[in-house]
Each structure stands twice: as C-alpha cells, then as structure tokens.
VOPAGU-2260 file (C-alpha; in pm, 1 decimal, decimal comma):
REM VOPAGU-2260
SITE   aa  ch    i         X         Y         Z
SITE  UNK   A    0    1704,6     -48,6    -139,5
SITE  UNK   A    1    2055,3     -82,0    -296,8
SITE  UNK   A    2    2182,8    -355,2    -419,1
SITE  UNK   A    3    2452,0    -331,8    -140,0
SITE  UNK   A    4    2202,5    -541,8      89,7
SITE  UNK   A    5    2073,6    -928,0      19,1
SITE  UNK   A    6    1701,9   -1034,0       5,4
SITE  UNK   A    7    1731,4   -1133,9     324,3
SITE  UNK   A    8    1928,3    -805,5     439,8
SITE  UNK   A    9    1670,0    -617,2     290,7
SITE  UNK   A   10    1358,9    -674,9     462,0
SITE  UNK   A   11    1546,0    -625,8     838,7
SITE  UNK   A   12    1612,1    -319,2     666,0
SITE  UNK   A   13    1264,0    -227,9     612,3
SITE  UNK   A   14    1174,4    -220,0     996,8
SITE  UNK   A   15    1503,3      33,7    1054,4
SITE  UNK   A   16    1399,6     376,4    1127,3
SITE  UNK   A   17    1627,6     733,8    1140,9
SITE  UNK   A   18    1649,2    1064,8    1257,7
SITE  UNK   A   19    1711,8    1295,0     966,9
SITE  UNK   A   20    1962,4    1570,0    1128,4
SITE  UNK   A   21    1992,0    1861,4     887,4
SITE  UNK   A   22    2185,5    2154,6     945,9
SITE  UNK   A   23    2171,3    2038,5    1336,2
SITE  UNK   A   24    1749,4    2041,0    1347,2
SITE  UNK   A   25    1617,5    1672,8    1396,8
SITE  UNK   A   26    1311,4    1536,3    1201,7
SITE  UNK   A   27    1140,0    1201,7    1212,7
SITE  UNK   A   28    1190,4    1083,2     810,2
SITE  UNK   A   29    1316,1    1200,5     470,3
SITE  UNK   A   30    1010,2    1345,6     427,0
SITE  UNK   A   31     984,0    1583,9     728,9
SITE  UNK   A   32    1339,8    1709,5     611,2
SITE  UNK   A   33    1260,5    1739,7     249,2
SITE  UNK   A   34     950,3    1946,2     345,9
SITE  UNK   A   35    1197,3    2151,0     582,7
SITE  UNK   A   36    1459,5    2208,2     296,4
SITE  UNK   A   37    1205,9    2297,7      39,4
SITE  UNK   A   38    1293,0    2034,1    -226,3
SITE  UNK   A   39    1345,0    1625,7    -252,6
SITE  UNK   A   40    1725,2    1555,1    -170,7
SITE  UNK   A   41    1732,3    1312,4     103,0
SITE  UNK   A   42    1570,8    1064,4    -146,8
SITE  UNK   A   43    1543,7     639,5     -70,8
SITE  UNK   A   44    1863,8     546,1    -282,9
SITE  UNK   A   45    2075,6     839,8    -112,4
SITE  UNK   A   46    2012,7     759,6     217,0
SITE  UNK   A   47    2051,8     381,4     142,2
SITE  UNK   A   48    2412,6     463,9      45,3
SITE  UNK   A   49    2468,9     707,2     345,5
SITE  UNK   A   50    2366,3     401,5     579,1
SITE  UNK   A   51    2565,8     110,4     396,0
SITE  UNK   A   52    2853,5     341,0     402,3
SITE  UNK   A   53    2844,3     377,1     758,7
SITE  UNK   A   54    2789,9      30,8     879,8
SITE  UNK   A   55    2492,1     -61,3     724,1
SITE  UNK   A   56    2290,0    -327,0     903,5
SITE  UNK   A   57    2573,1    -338,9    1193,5
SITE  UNK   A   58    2458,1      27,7    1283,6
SITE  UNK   A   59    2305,2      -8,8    1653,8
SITE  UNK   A   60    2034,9     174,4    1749,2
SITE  UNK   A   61    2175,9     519,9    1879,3
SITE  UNK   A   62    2470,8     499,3    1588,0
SITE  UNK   A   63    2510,2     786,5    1364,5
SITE  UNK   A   64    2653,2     797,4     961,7
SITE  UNK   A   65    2928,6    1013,4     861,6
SITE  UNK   A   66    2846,6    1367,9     833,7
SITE  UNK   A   67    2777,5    1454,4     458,2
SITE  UNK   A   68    2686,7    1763,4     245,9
SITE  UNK   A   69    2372,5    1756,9      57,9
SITE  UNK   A   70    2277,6    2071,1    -164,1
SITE  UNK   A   71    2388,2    2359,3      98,2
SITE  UNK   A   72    2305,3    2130,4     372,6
SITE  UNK   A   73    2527,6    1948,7     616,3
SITE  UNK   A   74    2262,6    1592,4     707,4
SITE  UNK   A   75    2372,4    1265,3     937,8
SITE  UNK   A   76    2133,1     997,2    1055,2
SITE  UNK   A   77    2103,0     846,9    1336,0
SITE  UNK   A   78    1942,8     521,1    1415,9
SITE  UNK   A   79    1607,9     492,4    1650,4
SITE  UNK   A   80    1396,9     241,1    1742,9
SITE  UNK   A   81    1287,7     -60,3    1471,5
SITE  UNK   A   82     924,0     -93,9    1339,9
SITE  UNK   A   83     734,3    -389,8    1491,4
SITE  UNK   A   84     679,0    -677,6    1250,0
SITE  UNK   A   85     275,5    -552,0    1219,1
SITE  UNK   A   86     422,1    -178,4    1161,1
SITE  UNK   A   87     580,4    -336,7     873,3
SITE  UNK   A   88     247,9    -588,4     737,3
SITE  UNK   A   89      66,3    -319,9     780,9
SITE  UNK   A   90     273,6     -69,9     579,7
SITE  UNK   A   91     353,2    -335,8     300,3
SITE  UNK   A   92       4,6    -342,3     245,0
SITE  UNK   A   93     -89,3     -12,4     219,3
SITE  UNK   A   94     201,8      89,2     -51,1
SITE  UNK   A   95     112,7    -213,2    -269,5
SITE  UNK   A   96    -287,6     -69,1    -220,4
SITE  UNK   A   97    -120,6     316,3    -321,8
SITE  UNK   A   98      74,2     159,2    -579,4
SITE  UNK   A   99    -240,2      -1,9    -746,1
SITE  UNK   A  100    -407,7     301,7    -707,1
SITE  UNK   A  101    -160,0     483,7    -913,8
SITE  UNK   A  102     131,7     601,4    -704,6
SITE  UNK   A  103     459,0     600,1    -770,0
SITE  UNK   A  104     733,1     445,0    -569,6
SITE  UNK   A  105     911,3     746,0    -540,1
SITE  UNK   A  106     627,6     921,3    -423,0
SITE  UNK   A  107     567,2     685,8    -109,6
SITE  UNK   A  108     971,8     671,3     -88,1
SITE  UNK   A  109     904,8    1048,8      48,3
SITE  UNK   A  110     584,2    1028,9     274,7
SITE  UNK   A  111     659,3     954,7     642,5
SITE  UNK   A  112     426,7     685,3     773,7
SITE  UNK   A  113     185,4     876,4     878,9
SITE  UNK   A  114     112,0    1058,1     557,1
SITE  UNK   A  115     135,0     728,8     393,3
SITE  UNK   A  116    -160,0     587,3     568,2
SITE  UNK   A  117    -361,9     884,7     557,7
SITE  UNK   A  118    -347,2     824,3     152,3
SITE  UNK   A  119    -442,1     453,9     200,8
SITE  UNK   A  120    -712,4     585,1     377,5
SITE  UNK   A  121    -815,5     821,9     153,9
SITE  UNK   A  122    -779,3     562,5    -155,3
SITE  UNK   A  123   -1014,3     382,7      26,7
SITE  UNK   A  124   -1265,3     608,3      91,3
SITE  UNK   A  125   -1287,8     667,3    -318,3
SITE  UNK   A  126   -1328,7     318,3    -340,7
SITE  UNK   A  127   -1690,4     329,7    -171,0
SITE  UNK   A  128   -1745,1     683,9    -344,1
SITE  UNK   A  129   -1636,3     596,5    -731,5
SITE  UNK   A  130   -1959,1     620,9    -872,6
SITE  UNK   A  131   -1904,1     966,7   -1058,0
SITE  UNK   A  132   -2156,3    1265,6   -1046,9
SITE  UNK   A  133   -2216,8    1586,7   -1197,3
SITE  UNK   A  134   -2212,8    1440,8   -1525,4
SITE  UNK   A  135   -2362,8    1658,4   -1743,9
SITE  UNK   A  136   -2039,2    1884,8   -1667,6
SITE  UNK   A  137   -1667,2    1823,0   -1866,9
SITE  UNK   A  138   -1451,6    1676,4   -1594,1
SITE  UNK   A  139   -1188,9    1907,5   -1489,5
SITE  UNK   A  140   -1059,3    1762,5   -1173,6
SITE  UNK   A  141    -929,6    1355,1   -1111,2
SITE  UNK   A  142    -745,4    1199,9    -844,5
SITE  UNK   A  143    -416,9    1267,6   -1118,0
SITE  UNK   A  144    -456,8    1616,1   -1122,6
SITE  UNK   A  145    -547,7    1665,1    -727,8
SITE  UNK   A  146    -245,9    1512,9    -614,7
SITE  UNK   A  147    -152,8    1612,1    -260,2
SITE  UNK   A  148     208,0    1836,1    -299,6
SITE  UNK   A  149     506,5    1907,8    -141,1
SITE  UNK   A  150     802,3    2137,0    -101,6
SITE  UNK   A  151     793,3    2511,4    -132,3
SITE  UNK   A  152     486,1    2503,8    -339,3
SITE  UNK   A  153     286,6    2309,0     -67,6
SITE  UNK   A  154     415,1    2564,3     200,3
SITE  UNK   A  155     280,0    2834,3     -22,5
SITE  UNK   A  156     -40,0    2751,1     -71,7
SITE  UNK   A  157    -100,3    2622,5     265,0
SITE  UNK   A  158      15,4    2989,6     367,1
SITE  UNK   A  159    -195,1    3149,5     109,7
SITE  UNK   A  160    -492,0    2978,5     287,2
SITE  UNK   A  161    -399,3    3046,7     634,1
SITE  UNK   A  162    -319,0    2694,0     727,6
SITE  UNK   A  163    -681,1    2636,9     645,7
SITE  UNK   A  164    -907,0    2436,8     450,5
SITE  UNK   A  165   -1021,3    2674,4     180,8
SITE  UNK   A  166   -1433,9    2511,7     253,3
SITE  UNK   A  167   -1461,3    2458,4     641,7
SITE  UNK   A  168   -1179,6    2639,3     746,1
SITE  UNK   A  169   -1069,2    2347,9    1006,9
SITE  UNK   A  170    -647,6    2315,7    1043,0
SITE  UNK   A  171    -630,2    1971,1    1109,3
SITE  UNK   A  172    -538,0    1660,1     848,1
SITE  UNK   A  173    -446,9    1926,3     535,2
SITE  UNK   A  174    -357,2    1878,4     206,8
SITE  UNK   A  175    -249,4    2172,4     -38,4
SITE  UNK   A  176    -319,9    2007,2    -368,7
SITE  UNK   A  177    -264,2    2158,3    -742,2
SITE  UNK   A  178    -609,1    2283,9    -886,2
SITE  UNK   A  179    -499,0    2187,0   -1235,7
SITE  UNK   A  180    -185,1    1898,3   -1305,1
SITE  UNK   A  181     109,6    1991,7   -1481,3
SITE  UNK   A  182      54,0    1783,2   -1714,9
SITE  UNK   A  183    -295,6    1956,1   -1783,8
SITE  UNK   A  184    -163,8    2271,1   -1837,8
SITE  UNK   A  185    -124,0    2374,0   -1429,9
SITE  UNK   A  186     140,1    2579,3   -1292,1
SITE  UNK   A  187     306,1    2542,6    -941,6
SITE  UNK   A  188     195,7    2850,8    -853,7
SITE  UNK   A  189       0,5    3020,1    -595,3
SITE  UNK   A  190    -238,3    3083,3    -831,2
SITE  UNK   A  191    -333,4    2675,0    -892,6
SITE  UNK   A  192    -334,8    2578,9    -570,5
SITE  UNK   A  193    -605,7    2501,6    -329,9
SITE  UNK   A  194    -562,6    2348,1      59,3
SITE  UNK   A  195    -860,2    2118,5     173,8
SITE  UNK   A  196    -918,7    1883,7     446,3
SITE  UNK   A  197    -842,0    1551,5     305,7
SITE  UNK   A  198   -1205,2    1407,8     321,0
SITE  UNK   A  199   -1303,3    1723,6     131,6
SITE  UNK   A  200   -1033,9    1605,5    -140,4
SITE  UNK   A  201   -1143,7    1336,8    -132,7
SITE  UNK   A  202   -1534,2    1397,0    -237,9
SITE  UNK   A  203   -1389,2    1642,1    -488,2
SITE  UNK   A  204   -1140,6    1436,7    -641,8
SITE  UNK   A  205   -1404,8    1136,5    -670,9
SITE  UNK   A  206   -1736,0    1398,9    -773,2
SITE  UNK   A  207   -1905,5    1418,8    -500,6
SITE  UNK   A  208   -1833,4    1813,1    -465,8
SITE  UNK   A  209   -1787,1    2104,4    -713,0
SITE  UNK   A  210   -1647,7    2453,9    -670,2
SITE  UNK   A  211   -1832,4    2630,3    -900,6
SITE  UNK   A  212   -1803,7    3048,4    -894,6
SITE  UNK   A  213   -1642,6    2996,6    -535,9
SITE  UNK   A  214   -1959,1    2804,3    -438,9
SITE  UNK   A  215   -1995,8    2426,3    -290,2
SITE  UNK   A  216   -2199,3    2186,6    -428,7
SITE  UNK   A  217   -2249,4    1866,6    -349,2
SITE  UNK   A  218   -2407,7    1515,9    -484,4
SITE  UNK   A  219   -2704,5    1364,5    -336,9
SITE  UNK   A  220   -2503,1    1100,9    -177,3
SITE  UNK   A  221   -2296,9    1391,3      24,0
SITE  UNK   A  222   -2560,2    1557,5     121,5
SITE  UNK   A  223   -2694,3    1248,2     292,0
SITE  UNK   A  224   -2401,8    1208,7     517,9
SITE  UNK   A  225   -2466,6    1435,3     777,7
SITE  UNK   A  226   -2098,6    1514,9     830,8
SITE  UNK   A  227   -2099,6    1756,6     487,5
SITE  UNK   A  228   -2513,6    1850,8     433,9
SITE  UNK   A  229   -2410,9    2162,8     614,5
SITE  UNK   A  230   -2182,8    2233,8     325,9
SITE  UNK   A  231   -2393,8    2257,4      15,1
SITE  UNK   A  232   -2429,7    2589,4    -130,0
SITE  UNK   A  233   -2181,1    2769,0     109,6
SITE  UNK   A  234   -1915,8    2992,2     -47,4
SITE  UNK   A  235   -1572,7    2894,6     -43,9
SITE  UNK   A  236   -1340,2    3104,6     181,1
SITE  UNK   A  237   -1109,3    3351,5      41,8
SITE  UNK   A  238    -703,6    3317,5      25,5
SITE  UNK   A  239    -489,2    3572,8       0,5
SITE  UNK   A  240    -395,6    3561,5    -335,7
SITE  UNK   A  241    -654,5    3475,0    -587,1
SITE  UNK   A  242    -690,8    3144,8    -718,5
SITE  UNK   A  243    -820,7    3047,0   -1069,1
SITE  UNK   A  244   -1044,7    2759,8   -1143,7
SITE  UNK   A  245   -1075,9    2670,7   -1468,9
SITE  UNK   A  246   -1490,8    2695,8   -1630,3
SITE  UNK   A  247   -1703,2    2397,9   -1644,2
C-alpha cells in the first residue's frame, strides 16, 4: 500500500479485488496480466496509485480507473467483488508463513491467490519432508535455487516441455522452475529450466528425489508413499531443447 491510504484505510483495502484490462483482454490479478505481457509492470505500488488516483476507496464495485499507458500497453481496472473477511485471515496467514519461509514481498505482491496458496502449501509439505537425503552427494539444488518463475522465461520452458511435467508427464498444478539460480551461476534460458508438478518440486527441492543422468531416484521415505514408488528409477522425459544439469 501507499501511503495515500490510513491504517485503517488500508486493511478495507486489502479485501478489494480488480480486473486487470490490458490492451482490452480481461484477467483476474496483476499477476495473470504480468504473465500475459511477458514481464512485471502492473506491480503493487503502481496499481495502488492508479486506484487512489481514481477514487480510491470511494470506487464502487463495477467503477473503472482512468485509462493509462504502461510499457506499450494501454491497462484500466475495474473493481469486482470484495474478499470475505476469512479470504483475507486466511491469506494474511499464508504470506506471513511464505515470508518466513523466505519470500519476498514483492514476490507474493505478483502471485494471484491461487498461486499464493499453492506455495503455502507446498512450504508446508517441506516442513514434514526437511530431513535431507542423498547425503553423500554435494547439494546442487535448494528451495533458493528451484524457485517457481515467471514471465517469458516460464512460458518457455513450460513450452519446451509440452505443458508437461518433465517426470510424470501430468498438465495439471505446473511449475517451470530454474535448474540452477542466478545467483549460482544459472541462466534464464531454455537450457536451465525444468517444468514439474509441484509435489515433484517439492520432493526435489527438499531431497527426497534426484535427477541423475536423466534418471529418478528417490529416498526411502518416497518410495514408501505409494503416490511416487512407481517413480523410482524411471527416466525423465525428453524436452525439446536439451537441458543441462549440472554433475553431482
């Protein structure tokens, strides 16, 4: 929020939801539209100042902002329907449990709801599997460097995959995820960038699963779950470009 709003102002604010018009297409967030556009521009603060410009919390539900240009893009908002006071406990909670994990409040800024609670979900599921595995190996892979992306690169790999995960090949709940951070040394390229179901990123991000010569294996705590025994030594599938995992 901007400081245009009060304490008070600011947490009615917090159940107001928007349609994100862009170049005359509708989405449901920021997020959705960022995705659509390819890069973050429709950030927290921005939009903030869009809707205090236009009437701020007087804006009825059904009101639209000024038409604006952002990048090569013409945007307006338009108010919809307010989030329930649980819809707002409930989100509360999960960013502070993200943010504790790690995240960054820019990062949740971005996520639409959905996508936000999919994370809690997943922080919470490497919660009960922290206990780390495979370790007579270096570790090359951490929640840091597996972070779920966005923007063109996400599109990318997700196409290089075929909208699938690269182990079980299912299309639903996805994540396209850099193989090796930035800050390691990764590139946003094709190249680094892998797309897995999110419990699958989740078991490799916590240890519980290696790709090792384009083969899964698992820990002896996966392969008790019936959900991934199946898994263990299969091969993983093949994208269309080559991707390049770094040796163990």
């Amino acid at each position: 929020m901007t400081q245009r709003y009060t304490p008070e102002q600011a947490e009615r604010m917090k159940k107001r939801r928007y349609w994100v018009y862009v170049d005359s297409e509708r989405f449901s967030s920021a997020a959705a539209a960022n995705k659509y556009v390819g890069e973050n521009i429709f950030h927290a603060a921005w939009r903030a100042d869009l809707i205090a410009e236009s009437g701020g919390e007087a804006m009825q539900i059904g009101d639209k902002t000024k038409s604006v240009r952002r990048g090569n893009h013409t945007v307006v908002l338009e108010r919809r329907g307010d989030l329930s006071d649980k819809s707002v406990r409930d989100y509360n909670a999960a960013r502070r449990k993200l943010l504790n994990a790690g995240w960054r409040d820019d990062e949740l800024d971005e996520m639409e709801n959905g996508e936000l609670y999919s994370q809690y979900k997943s922080e919470l599921e490497r919660e009960r599997l922290l206990v780390p595995h495979f370790s007579g190996y270096e570790k090359k892979y951490s929640r840091v460097e597996i972070r779920p992306a966005q923007g063109r690169f996400r599109r990318e790999v997700m196409s290089n995959w075929e909208n699938q995960c690269a182990i079980t090949g299912t299309r639903l709940a996805l994540e396209a995820a850099h193989i090796v951070s930035h800050a390691s040394g990764g590139t946003a390229s094709v190249e680094n960038g892998i797309c897995l179901a999110a419990d699958l990123h989740t078991l490799l991000d916590s240890g519980h699963l290696l790709i090792l010569d384009g083969i899964i294996h698992l820990s002896d705590e996966a392969k008790d779950d019936l959900r991934y025994v199946t898994l263990e030594g299969s091969l993983l599938r093949v994208p269309r470009v080559k991707v390049h995992f770094p040796a163990l």
